[in-house]
Each structure stands twice: as structure tokens, then as C-alpha cells.
N, C-alpha and C positions, 0 to 999 in steps of 0.2 A: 179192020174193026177197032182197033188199038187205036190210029191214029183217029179216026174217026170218036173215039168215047176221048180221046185230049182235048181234042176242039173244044166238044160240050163243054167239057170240065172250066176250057179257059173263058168261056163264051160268059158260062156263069159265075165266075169269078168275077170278070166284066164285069157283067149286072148287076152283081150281089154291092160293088164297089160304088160304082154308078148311084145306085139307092141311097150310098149315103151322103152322096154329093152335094151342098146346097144349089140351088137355083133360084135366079133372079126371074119373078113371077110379076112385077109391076115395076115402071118405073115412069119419074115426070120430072121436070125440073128440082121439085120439093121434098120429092119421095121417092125412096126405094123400098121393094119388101121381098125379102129373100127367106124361100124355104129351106128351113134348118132340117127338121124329120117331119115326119108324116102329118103332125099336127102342130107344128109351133114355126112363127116367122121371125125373124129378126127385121124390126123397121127403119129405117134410115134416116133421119132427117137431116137441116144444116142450120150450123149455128157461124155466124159472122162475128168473131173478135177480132180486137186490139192484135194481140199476142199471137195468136194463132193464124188468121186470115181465118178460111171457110172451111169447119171443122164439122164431119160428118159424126153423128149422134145417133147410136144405139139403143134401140126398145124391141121386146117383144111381145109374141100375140102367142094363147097359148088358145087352141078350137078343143070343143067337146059338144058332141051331142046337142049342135045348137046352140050352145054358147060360147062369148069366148070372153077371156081374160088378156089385158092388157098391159104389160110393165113399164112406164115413162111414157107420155105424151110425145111425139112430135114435139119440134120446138116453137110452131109457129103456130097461131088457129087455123091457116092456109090447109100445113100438112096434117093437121092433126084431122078436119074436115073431110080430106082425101081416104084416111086412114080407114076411119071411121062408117064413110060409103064403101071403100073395098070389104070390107071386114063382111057387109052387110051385102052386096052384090057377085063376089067372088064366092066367098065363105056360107055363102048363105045364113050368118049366123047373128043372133044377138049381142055386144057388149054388155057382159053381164060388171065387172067391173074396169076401173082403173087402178093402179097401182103404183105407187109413185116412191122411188128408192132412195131420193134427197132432193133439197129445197131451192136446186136449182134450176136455171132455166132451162137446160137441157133438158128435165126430169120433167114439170111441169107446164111448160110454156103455153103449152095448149090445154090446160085444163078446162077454160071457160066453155070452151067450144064441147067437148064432154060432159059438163053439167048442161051446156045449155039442151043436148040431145037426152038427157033424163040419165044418164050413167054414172051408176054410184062410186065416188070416187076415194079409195082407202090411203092412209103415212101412217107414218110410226109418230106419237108424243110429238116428237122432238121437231121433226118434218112441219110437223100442222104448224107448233109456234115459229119455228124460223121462218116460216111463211109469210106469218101474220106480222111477223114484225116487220119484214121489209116490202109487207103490205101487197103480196101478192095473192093468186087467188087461192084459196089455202081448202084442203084435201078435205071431204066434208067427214071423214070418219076416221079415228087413230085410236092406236094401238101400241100396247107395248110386249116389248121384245118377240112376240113370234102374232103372225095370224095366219089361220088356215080359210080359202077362201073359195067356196064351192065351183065349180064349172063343168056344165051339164054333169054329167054322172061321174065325176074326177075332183079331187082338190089340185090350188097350186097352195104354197107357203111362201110365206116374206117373214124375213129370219132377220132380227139384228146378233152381230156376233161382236160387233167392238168397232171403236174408232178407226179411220184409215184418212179416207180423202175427205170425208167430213166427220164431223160428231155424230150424224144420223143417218149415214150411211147405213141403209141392209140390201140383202139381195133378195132376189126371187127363184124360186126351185117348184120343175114339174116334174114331179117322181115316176110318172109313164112315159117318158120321154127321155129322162134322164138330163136334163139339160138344165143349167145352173146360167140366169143372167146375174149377173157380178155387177153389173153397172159400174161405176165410177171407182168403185174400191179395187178392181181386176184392170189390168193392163192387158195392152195386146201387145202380143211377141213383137220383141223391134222399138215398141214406144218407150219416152221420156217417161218423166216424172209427173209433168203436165203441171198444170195447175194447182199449188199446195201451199196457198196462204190460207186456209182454213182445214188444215191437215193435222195429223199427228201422225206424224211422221216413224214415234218411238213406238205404238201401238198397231200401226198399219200390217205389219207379216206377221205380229200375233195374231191379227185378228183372222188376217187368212190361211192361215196354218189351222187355226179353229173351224171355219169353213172346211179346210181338204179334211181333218179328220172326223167331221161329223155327219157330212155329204160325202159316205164312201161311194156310190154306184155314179157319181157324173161321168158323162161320156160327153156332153158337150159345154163348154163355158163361151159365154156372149161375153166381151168385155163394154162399157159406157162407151169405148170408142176404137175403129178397129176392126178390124179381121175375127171373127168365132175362130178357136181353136179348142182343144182338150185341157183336161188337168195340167200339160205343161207351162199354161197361163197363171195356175196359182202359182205355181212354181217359179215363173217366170217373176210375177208380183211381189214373190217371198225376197229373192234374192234381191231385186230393186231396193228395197230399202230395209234391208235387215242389216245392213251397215250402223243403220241410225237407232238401233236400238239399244 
């Protein structure tokens, strides 16, 4: 009997582990989308640079009730199209909005393809103008420092907390899930510095030191590119460039 109530015990230990495992739910040349927890996906897209070669580009999808919320476009109109039908085909669910965490191409590449499907698309101030000056398609509503942003019977938040990888950098946070996307301002374990000519370099581990201590219950961090891991990633972010402060 002993041995018999061990099994169970490790059976669901198993399980219980398993649960929190991501899995890869779609995938096509353009796109990947992998589920994080029980309601939120991290999407994958690919971005072709100079510097880098062909760098894969983190957004998430957060479902509620019928709707869902979006953090960063897809990089391309291709993937963001794909996105957009899964979301509606799998998920059964509406984009209620888009969200978009700095004014790059990674962030927004595929916006057009988003308005042109009627979805309202949110940036911070700062986001809408860097847009418009380098004449891209620019977020049709901003905001400053925080917005709270309904999905079906949940809110998510987009938080600026300070400069790091850009001037308008913020993140996004879904408090029933506990999952914090960091976008561009968060690193994943392992990676460089990346890209930091429009950086501030002196302000970057204040600003996510403010992050870990305001967003105490995250259990999961997305970084802009990369591997999801835990709070060890702000951690990981802190020490990156707390040299340069």
C-alpha cells in the first residue's frame, strides 16, 4: 500500500510539473506560439539584421473571456495576419487590443495589418511620436506612464518604469497569471547586451530593480528576445549593466 500511495504522489508531482511546462501550440515558417500558462502565449516572430542575422522576436497574447490582449505585433504583416487568424480560430477569441512596448520594428512591424482588421491599437506618448517621426505606422492611442486595459472580465497593465533599451520602453503585466512581458528592456539568461545605440545604459538596472520591486507576485518574465524564464531574468538584466551606472 506504501509503495503503491509513492507512485501516486510521484505520478502527480509529474503532472503538477508538466502543467507548468510551456508548449509549442502552432508553428510555420514565420510564426511560433507557445503556451506560457493556462491563458497567455508567447509569439515568436523573425526579424533579418545586419548585425545579428535572423533574430527571433517575442510578443504575447493574453485570452479572457472571449477576448484577448496583444503585447508587440509580429514583425512582418505576413506574421502578424497569421497571428491574428490563430488567435480567432484556435482561441476562439476577439482582439480586443494591441499593445505595443517601443517604437521598433520588432514592436510594431505589423501594425497596419491590425488596424486594417479594426483592432485598437495602444503606446505610451513617447512610442506614438518616435513613430511618427521615423514615419511609421504609429499606435492610434497613448498614454502616459501606466494604462489599465480591459480583457473580457480581467485587466492587463502597461507600466513605464524608466529608461533602459530605449527612452520609451515599458512592459506589460497580467496579474491572474502572474506573467510579466519585459520586452526589450529584460534580457534572457545567456544573452548580450544587444543593441544599445539608443540606450541608457546608466538608467537601465534602475529602471528594473523598480520593476522587481513593484511587480512583487511575477512567476513568469517573457524577455523581447529569447527563452521566458523567472524573476532570475530581472536579475539577470540588473547585473548586465549595473556596471554602467
Amino acid at each position: 500500500m506504501k509503495h503503491k500511495l509513492f507512485f501516486i504522489l510521484i505520478f502527480l508531482v509529474y503532472k503538477g510539473n508538466n502543467a507548468q511546462s510551456a508548449e509549442e501550440v502552432y508553428k510555420s515558417k514565420d510564426l511560433k506560439i507557445i503556451q506560457l500558462t493556462e491563458n497567455t502565449f508567447v509569439h515568436v516572430s523573425y526579424l533579418e539584421t545586419e548585425d545579428y542575422g535572423k533574430v527571433g522576436c517575442n510578443g504575447l497574447v493574453f485570452q479572457n473571456n472571449g477576448e484577448t490582449a496583444v503585447f508587440d505585433t509580429p514583425v512582418t504583416n505576413a506574421a502578424s495576419k497569421e497571428l491574428i487568424d490563430w488567435i480567432k480560430e484556435y482561441l476562439n477569441s476577439k482582439v480586443a487590443a494591441v499593445i505595443v512596448t517601443h517604437s521598433h520594428e520588432d514592436c510594431l512591424g505589423g501594425l497596419k495589418v491590425f488596424h486594417e482588421a479594426g483592432i485598437t491599437s495602444y503606446a505610451s506618448q513617447l512610442t506614438c511620436e518616435f513613430a511618427k517621426e521615423a514615419d511609421q505606422v504609429v499606435p492610434q492611442n497613448s498614454f502616459k506612464g501606466k494604462l489599465s486595459t480591459k480583457v473580457g472580465n480581467e485587466r492587463v497593465q502597461s507600466l513605464f518604469f524608466g529608461e533602459g533599451h530605449t527612452k520609451d520602453n515599458i512592459v506589460g503585466y497580467v496579474p491572474t497569471e502572474n506573467v510579466l512581458f519585459g520586452g526589450c528592456l529584460i534580457k534572457a539568461k545567456g544573452a548580450g547586451k544587444g543593441y544599445i545605440k539608443e540606450s541608457n545604459l546608466k538608467e537601465w538596472p534602475k529602471t528594473v530593480k523598480k520593476v522587481k520591486s513593484t511587480l512583487t507576485d511575477i512567476k513568469f518574465v517573457v524577455p523581447g528576445h529569447g527563452k521566458y524564464g523567472g524573476t532570475n531574468l530581472l536579475d539577470y538584466t540588473i547585473t548586465m549593466f549595473k556596471n554602467e551606472m
